[in-house]
BAGU-775051 format. One record per residue (C-alpha): residue number from 1; residue in three letters; x, y, z. Coordinates in steps of 0.05 Angstrom, whole numbers, plus 5000, padded with zeros to 4 digits. Example, Ala and Ser with C-alpha at 12.3 -4.5 7.8 and 13.67 -1.06 7.14 Angstrom:
{k 1; r Ala; c1 5246; c2 4910; c3 5156}
{k 2; r Ser; c1 5273; c2 4979; c3 5143}
***
This chain:
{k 1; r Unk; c1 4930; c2 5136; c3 5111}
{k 2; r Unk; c1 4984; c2 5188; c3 5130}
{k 3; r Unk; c1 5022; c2 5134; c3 5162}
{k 4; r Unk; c1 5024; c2 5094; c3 5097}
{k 5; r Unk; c1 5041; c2 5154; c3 5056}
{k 6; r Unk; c1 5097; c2 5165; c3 5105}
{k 7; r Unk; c1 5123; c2 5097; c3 5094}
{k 8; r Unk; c1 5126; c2 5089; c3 5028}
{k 9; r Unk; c1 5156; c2 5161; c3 5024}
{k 10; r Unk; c1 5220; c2 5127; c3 5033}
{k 11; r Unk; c1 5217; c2 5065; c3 4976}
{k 12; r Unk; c1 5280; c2 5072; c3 4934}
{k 13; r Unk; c1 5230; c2 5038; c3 4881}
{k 14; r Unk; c1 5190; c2 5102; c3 4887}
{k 15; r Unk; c1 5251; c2 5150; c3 4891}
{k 16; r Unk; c1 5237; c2 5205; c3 4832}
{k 17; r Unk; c1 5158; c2 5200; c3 4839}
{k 18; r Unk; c1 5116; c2 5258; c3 4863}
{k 19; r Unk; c1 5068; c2 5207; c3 4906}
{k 20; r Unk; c1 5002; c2 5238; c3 4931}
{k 21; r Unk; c1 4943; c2 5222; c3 4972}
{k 22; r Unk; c1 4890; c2 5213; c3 4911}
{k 23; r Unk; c1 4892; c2 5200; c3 4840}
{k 24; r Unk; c1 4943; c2 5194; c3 4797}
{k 25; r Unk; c1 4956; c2 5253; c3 4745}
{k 26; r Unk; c1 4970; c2 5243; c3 4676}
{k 27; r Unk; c1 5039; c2 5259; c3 4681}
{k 28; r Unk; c1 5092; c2 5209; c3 4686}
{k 29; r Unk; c1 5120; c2 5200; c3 4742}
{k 30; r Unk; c1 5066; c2 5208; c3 4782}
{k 31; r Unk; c1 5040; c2 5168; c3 4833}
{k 32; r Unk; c1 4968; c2 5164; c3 4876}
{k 33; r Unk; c1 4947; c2 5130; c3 4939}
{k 34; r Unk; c1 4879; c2 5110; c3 4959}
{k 35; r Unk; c1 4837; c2 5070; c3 5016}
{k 36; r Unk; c1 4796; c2 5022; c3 4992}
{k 37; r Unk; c1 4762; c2 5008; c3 5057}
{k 38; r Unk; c1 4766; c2 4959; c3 5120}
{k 39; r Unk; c1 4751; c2 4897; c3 5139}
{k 40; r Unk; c1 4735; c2 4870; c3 5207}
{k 41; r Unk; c1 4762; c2 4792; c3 5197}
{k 42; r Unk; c1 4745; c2 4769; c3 5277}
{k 43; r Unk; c1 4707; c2 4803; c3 5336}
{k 44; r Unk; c1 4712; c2 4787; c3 5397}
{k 45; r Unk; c1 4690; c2 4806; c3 5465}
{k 46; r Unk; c1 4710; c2 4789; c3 5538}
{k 47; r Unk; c1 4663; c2 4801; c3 5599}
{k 48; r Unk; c1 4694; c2 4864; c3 5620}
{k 49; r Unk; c1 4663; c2 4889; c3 5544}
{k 50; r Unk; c1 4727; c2 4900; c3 5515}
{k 51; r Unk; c1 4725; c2 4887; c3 5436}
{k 52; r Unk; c1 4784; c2 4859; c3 5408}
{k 53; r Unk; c1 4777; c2 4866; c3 5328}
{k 54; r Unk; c1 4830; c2 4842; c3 5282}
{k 55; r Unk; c1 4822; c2 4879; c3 5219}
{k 56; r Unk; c1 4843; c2 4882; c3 5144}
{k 57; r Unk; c1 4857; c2 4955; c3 5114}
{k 58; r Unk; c1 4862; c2 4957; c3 5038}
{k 59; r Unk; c1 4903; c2 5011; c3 4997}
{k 60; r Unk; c1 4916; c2 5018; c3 4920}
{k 61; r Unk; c1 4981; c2 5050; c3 4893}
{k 62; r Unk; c1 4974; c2 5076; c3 4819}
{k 63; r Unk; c1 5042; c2 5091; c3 4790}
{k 64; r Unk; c1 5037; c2 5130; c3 4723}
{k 65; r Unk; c1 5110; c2 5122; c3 4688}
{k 66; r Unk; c1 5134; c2 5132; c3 4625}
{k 67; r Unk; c1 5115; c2 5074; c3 4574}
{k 68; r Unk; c1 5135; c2 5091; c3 4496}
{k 69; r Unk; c1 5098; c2 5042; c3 4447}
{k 70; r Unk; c1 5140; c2 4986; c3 4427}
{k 71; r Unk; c1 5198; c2 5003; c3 4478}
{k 72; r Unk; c1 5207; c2 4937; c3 4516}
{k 73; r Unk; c1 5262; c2 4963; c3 4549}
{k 74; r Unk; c1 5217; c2 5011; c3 4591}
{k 75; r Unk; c1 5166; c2 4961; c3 4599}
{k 76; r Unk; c1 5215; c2 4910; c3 4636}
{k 77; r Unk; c1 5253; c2 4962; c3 4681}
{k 78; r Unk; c1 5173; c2 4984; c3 4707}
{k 79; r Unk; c1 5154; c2 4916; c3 4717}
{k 80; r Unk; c1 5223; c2 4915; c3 4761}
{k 81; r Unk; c1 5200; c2 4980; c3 4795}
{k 82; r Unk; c1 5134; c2 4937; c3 4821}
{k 83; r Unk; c1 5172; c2 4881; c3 4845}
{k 84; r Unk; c1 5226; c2 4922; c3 4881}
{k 85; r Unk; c1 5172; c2 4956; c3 4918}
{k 86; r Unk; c1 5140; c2 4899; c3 4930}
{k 87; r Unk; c1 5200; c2 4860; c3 4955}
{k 88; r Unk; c1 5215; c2 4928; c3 5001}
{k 89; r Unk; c1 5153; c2 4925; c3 5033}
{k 90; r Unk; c1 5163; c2 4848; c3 5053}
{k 91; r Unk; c1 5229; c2 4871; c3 5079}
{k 92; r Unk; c1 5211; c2 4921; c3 5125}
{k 93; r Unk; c1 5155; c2 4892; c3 5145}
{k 94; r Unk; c1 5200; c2 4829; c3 5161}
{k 95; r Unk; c1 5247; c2 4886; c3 5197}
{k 96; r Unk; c1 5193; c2 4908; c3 5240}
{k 97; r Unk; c1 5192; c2 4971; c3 5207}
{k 98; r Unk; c1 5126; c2 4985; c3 5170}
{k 99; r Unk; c1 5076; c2 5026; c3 5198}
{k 100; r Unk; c1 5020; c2 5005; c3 5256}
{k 101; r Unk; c1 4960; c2 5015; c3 5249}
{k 102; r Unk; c1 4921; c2 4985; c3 5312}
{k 103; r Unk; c1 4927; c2 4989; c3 5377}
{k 104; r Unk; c1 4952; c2 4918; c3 5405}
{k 105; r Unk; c1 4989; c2 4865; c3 5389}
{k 106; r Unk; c1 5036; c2 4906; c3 5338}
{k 107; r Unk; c1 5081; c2 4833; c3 5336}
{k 108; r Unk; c1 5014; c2 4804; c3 5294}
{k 109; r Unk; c1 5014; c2 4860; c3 5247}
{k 110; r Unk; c1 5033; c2 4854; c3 5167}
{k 111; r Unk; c1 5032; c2 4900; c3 5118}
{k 112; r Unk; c1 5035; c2 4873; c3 5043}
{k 113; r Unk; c1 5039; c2 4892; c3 4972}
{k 114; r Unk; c1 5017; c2 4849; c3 4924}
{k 115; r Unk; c1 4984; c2 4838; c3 4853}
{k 116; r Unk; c1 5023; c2 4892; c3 4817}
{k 117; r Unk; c1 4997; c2 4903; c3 4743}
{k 118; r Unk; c1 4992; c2 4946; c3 4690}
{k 119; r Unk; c1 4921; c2 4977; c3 4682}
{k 120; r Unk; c1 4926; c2 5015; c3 4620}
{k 121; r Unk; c1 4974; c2 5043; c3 4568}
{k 122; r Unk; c1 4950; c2 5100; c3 4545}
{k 123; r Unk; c1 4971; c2 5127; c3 4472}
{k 124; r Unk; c1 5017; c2 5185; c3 4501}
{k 125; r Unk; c1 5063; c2 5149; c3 4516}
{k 126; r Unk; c1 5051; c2 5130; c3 4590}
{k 127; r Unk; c1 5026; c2 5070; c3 4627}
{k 128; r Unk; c1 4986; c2 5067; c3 4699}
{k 129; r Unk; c1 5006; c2 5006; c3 4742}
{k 130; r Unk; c1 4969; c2 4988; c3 4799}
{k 131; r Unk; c1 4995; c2 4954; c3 4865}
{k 132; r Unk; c1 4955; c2 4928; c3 4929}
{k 133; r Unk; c1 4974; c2 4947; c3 4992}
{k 134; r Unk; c1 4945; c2 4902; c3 5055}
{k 135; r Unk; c1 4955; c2 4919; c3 5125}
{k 136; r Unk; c1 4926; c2 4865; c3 5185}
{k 137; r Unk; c1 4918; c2 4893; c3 5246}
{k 138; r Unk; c1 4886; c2 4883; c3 5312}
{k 139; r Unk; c1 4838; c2 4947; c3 5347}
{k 140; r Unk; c1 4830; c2 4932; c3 5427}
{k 141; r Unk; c1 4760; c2 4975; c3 5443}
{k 142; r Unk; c1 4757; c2 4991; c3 5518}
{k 143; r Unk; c1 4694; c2 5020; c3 5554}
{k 144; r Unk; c1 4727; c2 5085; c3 5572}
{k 145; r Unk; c1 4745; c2 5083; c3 5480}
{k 146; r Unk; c1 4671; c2 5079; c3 5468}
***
């Protein structure tokens, strides 16, 4: 998780935004990261017993920005704060440079950021987007791990 955080410390789309591990405060500007769990997507084991697993870790991003009724000006330039983070994440991940989080095989590793949305406008004035974030990864369990 504090790898993730790390990373996305440094998306110019998220330049300005106090990002946290948890939810996301009222307050525009505002921004909360949390695990939604793994997935183990293949297991498998050789006959010395070590476990190779690759693995799916699921995040979601909740941006709270600044979203004044009928103001479709703010409306568009949020919408093109999701998709510039997105697109930065498929950059850097391209670049090599997104975080690992197994232990083997880093080459096979992705990290994405997908299905960006808005959740909910509330009447103050602010709206809470939501964004995906999917990392793939493989875990290499030894006997001496166990």
């Amino acid at each position: 998780m504090q790898k993730l955080y790390a990373f996305l410390a440094r998306a110019p789309a998220l330049q300005g935004l106090t990002v946290q591990v948890g939810d996301v405060g009222p307050a525009p500007g505002t921004a909360g990261l949390w695990a939604g769990g793994i997935t183990v997507l293949d297991r498998r084991q050789n006959l010395l017993g070590t476990v190779r697993q690759r693995c799916r870790a699921e995040f979601t991003l909740r941006l709270c920005l600044p979203l004044p009724p009928g103001d479709s000006a703010t409306a568009a330039e949020n919408a093109a704060h999701l998709l510039a983070l997105q697109t930065w994440v498929a950059a850097e991940c391209a670049a090599g440079r997104a975080p690992v989080f197994g232990n083997a095989d880093p080459a096979r590793e992705t990290l994405r950021a997908e299905q960006g949305k808005l959740e909910r406008a509330e009447a103050g004035g602010t709206a809470v987007y939501t964004l995906r974030l999917q990392a793939e990864y493989t875990q290499l369990y030894t006997e001496e791990m166990q």
